[in-house]
N, C-alpha and C positions, 0 to 999 in steps of 0.2 A: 394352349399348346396341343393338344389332345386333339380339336378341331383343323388345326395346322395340320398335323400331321396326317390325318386320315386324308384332307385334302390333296396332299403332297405324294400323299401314296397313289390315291389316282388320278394323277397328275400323269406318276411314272408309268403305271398301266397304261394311260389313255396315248402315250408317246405307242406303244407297242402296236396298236391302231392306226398310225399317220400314214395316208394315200399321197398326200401331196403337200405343199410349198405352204400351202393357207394348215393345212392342219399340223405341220414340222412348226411353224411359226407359233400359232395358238398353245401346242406345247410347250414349247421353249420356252414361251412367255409365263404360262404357268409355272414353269418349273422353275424360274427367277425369283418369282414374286412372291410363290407361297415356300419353298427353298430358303435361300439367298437372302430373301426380302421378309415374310411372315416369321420363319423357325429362325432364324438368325437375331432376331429384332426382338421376338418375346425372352430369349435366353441372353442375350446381351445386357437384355433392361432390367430384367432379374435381378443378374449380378451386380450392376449399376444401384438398385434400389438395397440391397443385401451387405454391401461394403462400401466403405467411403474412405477411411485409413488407408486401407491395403486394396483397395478397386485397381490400382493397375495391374499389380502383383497375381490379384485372382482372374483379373481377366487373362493377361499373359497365360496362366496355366490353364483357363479353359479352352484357348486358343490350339492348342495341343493337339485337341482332339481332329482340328479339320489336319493338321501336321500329318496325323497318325494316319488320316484316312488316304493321305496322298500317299505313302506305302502300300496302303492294302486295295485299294478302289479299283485304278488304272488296268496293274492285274489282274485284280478280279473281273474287270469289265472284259477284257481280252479273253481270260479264258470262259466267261457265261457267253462270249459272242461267238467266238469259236463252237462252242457244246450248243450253245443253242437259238444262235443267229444273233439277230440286233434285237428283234422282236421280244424274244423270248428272255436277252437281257436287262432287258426293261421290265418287263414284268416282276423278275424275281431282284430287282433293285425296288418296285412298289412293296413287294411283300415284307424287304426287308427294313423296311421305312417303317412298317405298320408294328412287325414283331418289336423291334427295336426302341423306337421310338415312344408307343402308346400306354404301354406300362408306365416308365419314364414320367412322361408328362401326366400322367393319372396321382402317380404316389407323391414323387418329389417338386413338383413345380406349386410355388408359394407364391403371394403378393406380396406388398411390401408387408416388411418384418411388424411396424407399427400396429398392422391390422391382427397381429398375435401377440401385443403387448412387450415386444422388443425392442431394440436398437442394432442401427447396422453396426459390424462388426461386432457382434457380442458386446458391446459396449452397455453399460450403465448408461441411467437416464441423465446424471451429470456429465459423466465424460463424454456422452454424447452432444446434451448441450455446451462445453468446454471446447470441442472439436469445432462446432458451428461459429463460435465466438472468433476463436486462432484463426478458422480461414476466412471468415466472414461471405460464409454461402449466401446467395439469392437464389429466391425462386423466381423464376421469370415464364409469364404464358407464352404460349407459341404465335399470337398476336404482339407481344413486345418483343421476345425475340426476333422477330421479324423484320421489326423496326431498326435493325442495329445492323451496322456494316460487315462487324465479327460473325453473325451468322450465315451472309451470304457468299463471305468469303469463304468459309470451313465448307459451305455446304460446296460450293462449286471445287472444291480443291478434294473433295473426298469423291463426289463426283467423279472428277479427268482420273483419279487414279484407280477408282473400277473399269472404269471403261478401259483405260490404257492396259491392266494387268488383265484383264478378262480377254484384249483383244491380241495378249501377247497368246493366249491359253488356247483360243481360238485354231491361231493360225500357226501353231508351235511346229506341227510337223511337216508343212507347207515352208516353212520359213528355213528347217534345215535339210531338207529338200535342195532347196535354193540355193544351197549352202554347200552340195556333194554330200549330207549327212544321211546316215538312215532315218527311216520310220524307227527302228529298234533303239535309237541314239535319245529319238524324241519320247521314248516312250520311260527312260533311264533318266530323263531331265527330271521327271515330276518326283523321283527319289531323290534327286539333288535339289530341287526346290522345297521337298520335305526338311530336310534338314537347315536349309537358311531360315523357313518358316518358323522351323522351332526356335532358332536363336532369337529370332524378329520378333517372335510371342514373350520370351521370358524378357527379353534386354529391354524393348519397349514400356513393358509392363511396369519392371521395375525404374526406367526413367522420369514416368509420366508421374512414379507417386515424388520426386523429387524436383522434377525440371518443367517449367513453362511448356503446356501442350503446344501452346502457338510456334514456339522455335522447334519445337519435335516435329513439327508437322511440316513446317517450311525445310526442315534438313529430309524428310521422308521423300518429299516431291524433288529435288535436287538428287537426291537417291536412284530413286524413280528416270530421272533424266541420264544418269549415268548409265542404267542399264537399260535403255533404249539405245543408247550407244553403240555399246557393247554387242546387243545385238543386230548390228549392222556389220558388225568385222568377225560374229563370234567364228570358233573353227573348230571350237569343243562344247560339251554341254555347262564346263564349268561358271557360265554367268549365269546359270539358276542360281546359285546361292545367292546374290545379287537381288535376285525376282524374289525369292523367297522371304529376305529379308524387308523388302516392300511389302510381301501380301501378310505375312503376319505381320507388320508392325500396323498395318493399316487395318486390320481389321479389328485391333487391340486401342487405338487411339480413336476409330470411330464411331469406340464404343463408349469412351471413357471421355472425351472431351466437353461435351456437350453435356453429361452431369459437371465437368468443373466450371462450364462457361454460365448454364444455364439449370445451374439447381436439378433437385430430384422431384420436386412434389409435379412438375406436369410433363416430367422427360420421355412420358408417353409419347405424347403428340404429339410432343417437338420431334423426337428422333422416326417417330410417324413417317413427318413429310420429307424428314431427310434421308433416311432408307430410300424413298421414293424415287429421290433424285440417284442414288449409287445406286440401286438395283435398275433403274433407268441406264444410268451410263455402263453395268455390265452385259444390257441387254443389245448397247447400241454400240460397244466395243468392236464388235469383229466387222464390222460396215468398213470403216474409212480404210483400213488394210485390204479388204476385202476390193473396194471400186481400186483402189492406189492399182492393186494388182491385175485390174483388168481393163482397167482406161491406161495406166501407164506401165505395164509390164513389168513394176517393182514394186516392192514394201518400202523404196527408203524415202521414198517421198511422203507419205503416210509419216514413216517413223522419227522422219525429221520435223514434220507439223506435230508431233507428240511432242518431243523432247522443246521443241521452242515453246508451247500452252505449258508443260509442267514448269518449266524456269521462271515464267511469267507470274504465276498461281501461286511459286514460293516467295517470288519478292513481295505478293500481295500480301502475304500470309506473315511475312516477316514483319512488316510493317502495320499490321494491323492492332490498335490498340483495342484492351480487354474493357468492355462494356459497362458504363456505369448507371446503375437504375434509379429514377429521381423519385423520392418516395413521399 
């Protein structure tokens, strides 16, 4: 984490420096992967290797934290860009990455619990072996889960739903724009996505320690298709809560499923390659909205190829059965 993050900080610097098209892009991309994709990926797995009882529960609540930031960020960002341009916004978003974060991942970030002579959840070594027995965990390499249908299908459905919310993110003030809305309207949405985010962190959270991920995930993408909808007729900012309730819950399930599908002992590398693919599809988000709008002078054509791929992705997802390992 510690490396992550100093990365990440000049990452945000190095945007403050972009001349052009090739160097805004090379930023971006950094700012995904080591962002989004790196810091998101070591603290998810964390938690994942830390809790097994209550892993939706504590993901849910750590999910909070990006909730809290969509209150303070946006603002923040408008008034450092105002006081001190776009450039100089960035900069002091690097620094604050470094104060913030680098302590943080110095003091508190642990490997699995095992490696300090524990069990997750504070659990004893019985209860813990009691807990394996009841749900009858596999561990499975990233070479066997590969082999299995249930992986390809989660990864591509976790996939279209970065891409699709990252391209709603994208083009949010463009879109009500379009719409007769302000800039000031679009800038008020990410407070109202705050708040469904937080429901979508804690409701999710607590679902996933009770309910089949594969049906959570199949009702998320159907979700996801309703507010694609919605933002083709929207007239106020109120289907953020909507969006909200998509991006927490999805960031809360696509951290927690793939320990329940595919064990903890190699969830490194597994969730490795699949970050890969979602930090990929929030990189390539704002594209198809983007040409929609300039080959065909509207979002709904884009928006209507969204919503057909997520409906599609959910019956795959519904239908998908859970993986059995021949041992």
């Amino acid at each position: 984490m510690v490396a992550t993050t100093f990365g990440f900080g000049l990452a945000c610097i190095a945007m403050a420096g972009g001349q052009g098209i090739t160097t805004l892009l090379l930023g971006l991309l950094a700012l995904r992967f080591l962002g989004f994709g790196a810091m998101h990926l070591v603290s998810t797995t964390l938690i994942t290797q830390w809790f097994v009882r209550r892993r939706g529960l504590v993901m849910g609540l750590a999910g909070q934290s990006l909730a809290i930031s969509l209150f303070i960020y946006p603002p923040l960002g408008e008034f450092l860009i105002a006081q001190f341009s776009w450039r100089g916004a960035w900069v002091a978003f690097g620094v604050f990455v470094w104060l913030i974060m680098l302590p943080i991942g110095w003091f508190f970030y642990r490997d699995k619990p095992e490696r300090y002579g524990l069990q997750p959840d504070g659990d004893t070594d019985d209860q813990a072996q009691q807990h394996v027995v009841v749900t009858g965990e596999t561990n499975w390499t990233l070479a066997e889960a590969r082999q299995t249908g249930a992986f390809w299908v989660f990864a591509a459905a976790l996939c279209v739903t970065a891409m699709v919310t990252a391209g709603l993110v994208f083009h949010q003030t463009s879109l009500f724009v379009m719409r007769g809305l302000s800039r000031e309207s679009a800038v008020t949405l990410f407070q109202v996505v705050a708040v469904g985010s937080i429901v979508g962190n804690l409701l999710m959270g607590r679902l996933l320690d009770r309910f089949s991920a594969r049906i959570l995930l199949a009702g998320l993408m159907l979700l996801l298709a309703l507010t694609l909808l919605l933002a083709q007729v929207m007239r106020r900012p109120m289907h953020g809560i909507l969006y909200g309730l998509c991006s927490g819950s999805f960031r809360v399930i696509d951290a927690v499923v793939w320990a329940k599908y595919f064990g903890r002992q190699y969830l490194g590398a597994i969730r490795g390659v699949t970050t890969l693919g979602a930090t990929s599809g929030t990189a390539l988000g704002a594209f198809p909205l983007g040409l929609s709008m300039d080959l065909l002078g509207s979002y709904d054509p884009a928006l209507k190829s969204f919503i057909g791929c997520t409906v599609l992705i959910a019956c795959s997802v519904l239908f998908t059965k859970r993986p059995q390992k021949v041992v």
